[in-house]
N, C-alpha and C positions, 0 to 999 in steps of 0.2 A: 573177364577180370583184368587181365592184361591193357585190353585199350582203358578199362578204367583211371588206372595208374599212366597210363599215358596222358590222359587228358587231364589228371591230380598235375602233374609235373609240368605242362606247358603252363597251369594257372600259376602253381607255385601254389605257396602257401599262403598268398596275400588275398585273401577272400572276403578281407574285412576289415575293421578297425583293431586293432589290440585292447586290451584293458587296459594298459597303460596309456595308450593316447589316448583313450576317452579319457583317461584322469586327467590327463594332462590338459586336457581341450577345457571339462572341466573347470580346472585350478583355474586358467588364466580367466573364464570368463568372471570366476567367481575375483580374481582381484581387482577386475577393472570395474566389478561392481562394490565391491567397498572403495575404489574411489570418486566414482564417479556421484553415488549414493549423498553423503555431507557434503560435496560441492552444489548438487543441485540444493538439498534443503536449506544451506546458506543462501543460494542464490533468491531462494522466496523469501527469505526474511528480509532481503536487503531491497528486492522489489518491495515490500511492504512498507519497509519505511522511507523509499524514494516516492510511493504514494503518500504516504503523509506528510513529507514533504510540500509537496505540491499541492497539496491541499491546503497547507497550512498557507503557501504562497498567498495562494487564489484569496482565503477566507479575507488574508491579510490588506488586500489589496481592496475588498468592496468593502471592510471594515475603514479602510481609508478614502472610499469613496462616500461614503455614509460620514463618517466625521464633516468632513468638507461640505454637501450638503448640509446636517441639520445641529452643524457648530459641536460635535462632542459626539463620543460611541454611546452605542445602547445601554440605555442606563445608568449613563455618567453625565450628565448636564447637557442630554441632545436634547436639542429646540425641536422636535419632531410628533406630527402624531402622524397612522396610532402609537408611537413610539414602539415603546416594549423591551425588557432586559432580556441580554440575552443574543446568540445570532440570529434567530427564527426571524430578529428584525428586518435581517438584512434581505429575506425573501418577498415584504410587502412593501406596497407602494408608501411613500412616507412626503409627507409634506411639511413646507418644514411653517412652520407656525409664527417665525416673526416676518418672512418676508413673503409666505403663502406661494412658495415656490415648490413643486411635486414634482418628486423623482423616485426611481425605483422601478422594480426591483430591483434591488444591486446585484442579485446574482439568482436565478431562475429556482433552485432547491439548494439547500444544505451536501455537502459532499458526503458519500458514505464513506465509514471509517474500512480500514481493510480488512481483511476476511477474517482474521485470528483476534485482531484488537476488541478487544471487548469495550460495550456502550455503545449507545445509539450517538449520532452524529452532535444533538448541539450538545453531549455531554461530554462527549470524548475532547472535542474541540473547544478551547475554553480562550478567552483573550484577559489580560488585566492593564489596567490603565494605570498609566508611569504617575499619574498627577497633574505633568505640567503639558498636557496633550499628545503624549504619546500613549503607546498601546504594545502589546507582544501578545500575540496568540503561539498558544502551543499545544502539542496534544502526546501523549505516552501512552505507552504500551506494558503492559508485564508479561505478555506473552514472549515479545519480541527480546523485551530487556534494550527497548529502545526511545527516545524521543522525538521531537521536531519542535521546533519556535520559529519568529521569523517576526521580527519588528513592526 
């Protein structure tokens, strides 16, 4: 019984953790995770709409390569067949019919919208024509509570 008590007292009574420092271990893990927690789900909403961004660039950019071939966007005074309203245009070959010059596709498929955004792509992404030949394609979101346009 004796050496027992001997060998209690060289360990001490540190044989483990406390209750209190597990709480404590705990507390802190649980605050770094309410912060870290709405920094990451911001951080995906804002990736989301730096893809829609870039999409909208892209759309913008073979929407202005399509104007220039076949004189006017889809569906607004383009010299073009098969023409077609709409961006689906921008995915087939088009030629342009007063000078029988074929070019296309301007851009290989439609971009996917990002993963929360609802609607499928030529819906989400929409362009309107100024009139005097300009263009803005844009595309929003209600999930996000965000947009994108891009001239």
């Amino acid at each position: 019984m004796i050496e027992w008590w001997r060998s209690r007292k060289i360990f001490g009574n540190r044989r483990g953790f406390t209750l209190v420092e597990l709480m404590v271990a705990v507390a802190v893990i649980g605050i770094l995770a309410a912060i870290a927690i709405p920094l990451y789900q911001s951080l995906q909403s804002r990736v989301r709409v730096a893809k829609a961004q870039g999409d909208v660039r892209s759309l913008a950019s073979a929407l202005s390569f399509y104007a220039t071939h076949c004189e006017g966007i889809p569906g607004v005074g383009a010299a073009c067949s098969p023409g077609g309203t709409g961006l689906d245009a921008l995915t087939s070959i088009q030629t342009n019919t007063a000078n029988a010059l074929t070019a296309g596709p301007f851009m290989s498929k439609l971009p996917p919208p990002p993963l929360t955004w609802i609607g499928a792509s030529s819906t989400l992404y929409a362009y309107v024509s100024g009139g005097d030949g300009t263009f803005t394609v844009s595309a929003s979101s209600t999930s996000d509570n965000a947009s994108a346009s891009a001239p």
